[in-house]
C-alpha positions in Angstrom: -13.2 -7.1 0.9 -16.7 -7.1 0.0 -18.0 -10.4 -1.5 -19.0 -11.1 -4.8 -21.5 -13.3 -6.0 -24.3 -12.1 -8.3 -24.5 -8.3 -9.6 -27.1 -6.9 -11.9 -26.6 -3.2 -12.4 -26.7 -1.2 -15.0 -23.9 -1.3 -17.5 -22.2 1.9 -19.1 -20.8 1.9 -22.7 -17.5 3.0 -23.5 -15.7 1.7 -26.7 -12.5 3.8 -26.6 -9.4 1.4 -26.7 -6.3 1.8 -25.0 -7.9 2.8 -21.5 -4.5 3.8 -19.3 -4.3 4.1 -16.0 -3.4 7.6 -16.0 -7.0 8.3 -18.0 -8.4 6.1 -15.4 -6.9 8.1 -12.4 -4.5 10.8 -13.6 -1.0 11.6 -11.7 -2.3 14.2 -9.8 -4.3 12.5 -7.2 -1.6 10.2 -7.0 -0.8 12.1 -3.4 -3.3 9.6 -1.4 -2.3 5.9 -0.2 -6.1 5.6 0.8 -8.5 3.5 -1.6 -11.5 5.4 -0.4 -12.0 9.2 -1.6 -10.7 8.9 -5.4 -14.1 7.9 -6.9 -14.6 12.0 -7.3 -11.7 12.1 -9.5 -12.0 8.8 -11.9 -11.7 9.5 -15.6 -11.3 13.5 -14.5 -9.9 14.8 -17.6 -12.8 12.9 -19.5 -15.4 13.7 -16.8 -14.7 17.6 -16.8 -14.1 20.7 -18.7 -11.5 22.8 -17.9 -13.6 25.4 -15.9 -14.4 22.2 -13.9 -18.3 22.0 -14.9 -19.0 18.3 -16.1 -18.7 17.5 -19.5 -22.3 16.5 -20.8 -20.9 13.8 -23.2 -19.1 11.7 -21.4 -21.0 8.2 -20.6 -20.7 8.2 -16.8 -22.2 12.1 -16.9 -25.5 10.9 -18.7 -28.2 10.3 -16.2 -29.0 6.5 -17.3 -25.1 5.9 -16.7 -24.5 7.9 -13.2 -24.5 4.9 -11.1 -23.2 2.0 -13.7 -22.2 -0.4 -11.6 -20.5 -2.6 -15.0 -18.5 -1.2 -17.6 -18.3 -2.6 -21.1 -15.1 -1.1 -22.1 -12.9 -0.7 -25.1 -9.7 -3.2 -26.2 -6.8 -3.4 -24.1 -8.2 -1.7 -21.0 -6.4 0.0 -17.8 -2.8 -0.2 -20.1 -0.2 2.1 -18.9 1.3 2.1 -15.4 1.2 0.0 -12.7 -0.4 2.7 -10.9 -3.2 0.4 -8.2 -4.7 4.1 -7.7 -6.7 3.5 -11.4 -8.8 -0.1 -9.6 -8.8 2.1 -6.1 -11.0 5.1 -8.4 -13.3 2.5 -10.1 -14.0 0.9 -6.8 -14.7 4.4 -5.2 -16.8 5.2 -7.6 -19.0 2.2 -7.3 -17.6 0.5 -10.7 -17.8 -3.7 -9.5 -17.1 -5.2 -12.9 -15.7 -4.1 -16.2 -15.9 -6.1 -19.5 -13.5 -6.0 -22.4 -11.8 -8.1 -25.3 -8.4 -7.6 -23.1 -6.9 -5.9 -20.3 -3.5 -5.0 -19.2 -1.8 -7.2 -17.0 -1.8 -5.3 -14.1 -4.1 -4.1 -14.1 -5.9 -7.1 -14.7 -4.6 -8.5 -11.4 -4.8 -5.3 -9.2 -8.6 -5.5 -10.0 -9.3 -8.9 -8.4 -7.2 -7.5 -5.5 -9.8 -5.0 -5.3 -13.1 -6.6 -5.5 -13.7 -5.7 -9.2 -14.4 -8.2 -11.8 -12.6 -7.9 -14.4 -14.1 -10.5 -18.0 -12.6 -10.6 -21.0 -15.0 -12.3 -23.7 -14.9 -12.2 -27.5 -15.0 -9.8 -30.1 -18.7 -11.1 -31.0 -19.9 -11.4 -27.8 -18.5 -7.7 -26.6 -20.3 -6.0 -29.8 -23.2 -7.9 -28.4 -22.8 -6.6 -24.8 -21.8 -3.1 -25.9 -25.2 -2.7 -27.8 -26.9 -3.9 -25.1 -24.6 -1.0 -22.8 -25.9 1.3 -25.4 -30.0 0.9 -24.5 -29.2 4.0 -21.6 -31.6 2.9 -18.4 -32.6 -0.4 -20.1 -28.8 -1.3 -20.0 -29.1 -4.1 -17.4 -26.8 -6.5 -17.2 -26.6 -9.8 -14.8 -23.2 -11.0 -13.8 -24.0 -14.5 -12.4 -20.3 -15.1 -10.9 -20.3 -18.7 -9.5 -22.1 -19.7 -13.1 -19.7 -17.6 -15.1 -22.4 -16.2 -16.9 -23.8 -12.7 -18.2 -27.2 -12.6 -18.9 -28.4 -9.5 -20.9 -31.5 -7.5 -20.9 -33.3 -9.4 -23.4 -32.5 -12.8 -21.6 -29.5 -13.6 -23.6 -26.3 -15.5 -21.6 -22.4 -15.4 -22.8 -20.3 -17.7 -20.2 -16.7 -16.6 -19.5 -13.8 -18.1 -18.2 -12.1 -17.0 -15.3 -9.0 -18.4 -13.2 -10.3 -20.4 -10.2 -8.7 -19.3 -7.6 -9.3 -15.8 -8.4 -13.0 -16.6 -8.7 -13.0 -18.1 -5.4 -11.5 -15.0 -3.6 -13.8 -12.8 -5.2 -17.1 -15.0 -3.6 -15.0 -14.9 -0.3 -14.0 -11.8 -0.7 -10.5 -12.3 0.5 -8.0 -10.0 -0.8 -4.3 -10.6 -0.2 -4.4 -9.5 4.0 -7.9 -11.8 3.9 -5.9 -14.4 2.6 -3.2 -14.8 5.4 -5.5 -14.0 7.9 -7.6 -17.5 6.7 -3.9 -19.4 7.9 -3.9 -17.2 11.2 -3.5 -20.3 13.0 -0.6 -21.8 11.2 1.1 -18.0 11.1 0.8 -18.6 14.9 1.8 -22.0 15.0 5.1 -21.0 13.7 5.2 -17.9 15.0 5.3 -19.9 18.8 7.7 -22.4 17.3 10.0 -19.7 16.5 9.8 -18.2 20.0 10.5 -22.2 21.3 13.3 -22.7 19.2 15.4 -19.4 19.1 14.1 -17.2 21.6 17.0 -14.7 21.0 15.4 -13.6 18.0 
């Protein structure tokens, strides 16, 4: 898993609350248990009209959005099913950190396990950050991960808190296979032990 550390990328607005996973990635590109290749579909029924042209409104379609790296979303964000297709489709795409007042949590979770940075900040501060989202190509935003700090365009910081040992994966980048392999030696300790002591299994 890629390492995170310090990302400052532009950052896409998109207020709408109650995010779900199935507006994220909807069920019918469900068919794939790849994480690469899904970035073409994220947010499809949002992204497209029905003839499949792109629908000029939507955030991510705007040329100062098209490569957002940070999203400041809406309340209550990736809600819906467990679905880890919907983190898979942000990642893909290129999205590395999303902002909101709350996320589901799943969702939540999956996205750590994923290399996407998931902050949750205050009502205040997200009004704030979303204005900022709202500036088109001047929307750049600094995610300063080992400080726990965003620092906006005009110079501004908001800290946030975040669990350690999720913070300390991310700067490793160690998802949950990164994890185990870091206690190789002890899975193989045991693994030998086992072998020793009951070598009919």
């Amino acid at each position: 898993m890629e390492k995170f550390t310090t990302l400052t990328a532009v950052a896409a607005p998109m207020p709408l609350i109650n995010i779900d996973t199935d507006m994220i990635i909807p069920k019918q590109f469900l068919k794939t248990i790849k994480r690469s290749g899904l970035g073409v579909n994220l947010f499809h029924e949002m992204r497209f009209e029905e003839d499949g042209s792109e629908n000029k409104d939507f955030v991510l379609n705007q040329n100062a959005y098209r490569n957002a790296e940070i999203l400041v979303a809406g309340d209550n964000f990736g809600c819906g099913s467990s679905r880890e297709h919907a983190p898979w489709a942000l990642k893909d795409f290129g999205i590395k950190c999303i902002i909101s007042t709350s996320f589901a949590d799943i969702f939540y979770n999956n996205s750590f396990k994923n290399g996407i940075l998931p902050i949750i900040v205050s009502e205040e501060n997200h009004a704030k950050l979303m204005d900022d989202a709202s500036r088109g190509s001047n929307a750049t935003l600094t995610i300063d991960l080992e400080n726990q700090v965003i620092k906006g365009p005009d110079g501004g910081e908001i800290s946030f808190e975040l669990d350690p040992f999720k913070k300390k994966c991310l700067i490793e980048g160690l998802d949950d296979i990164g994890l185990s392999m870091a206690k190789i030696d002890n899975v193989q300790k045991f693994e030998d032990k086992m072998a020793n002591d009951r070598p009919w299994v």
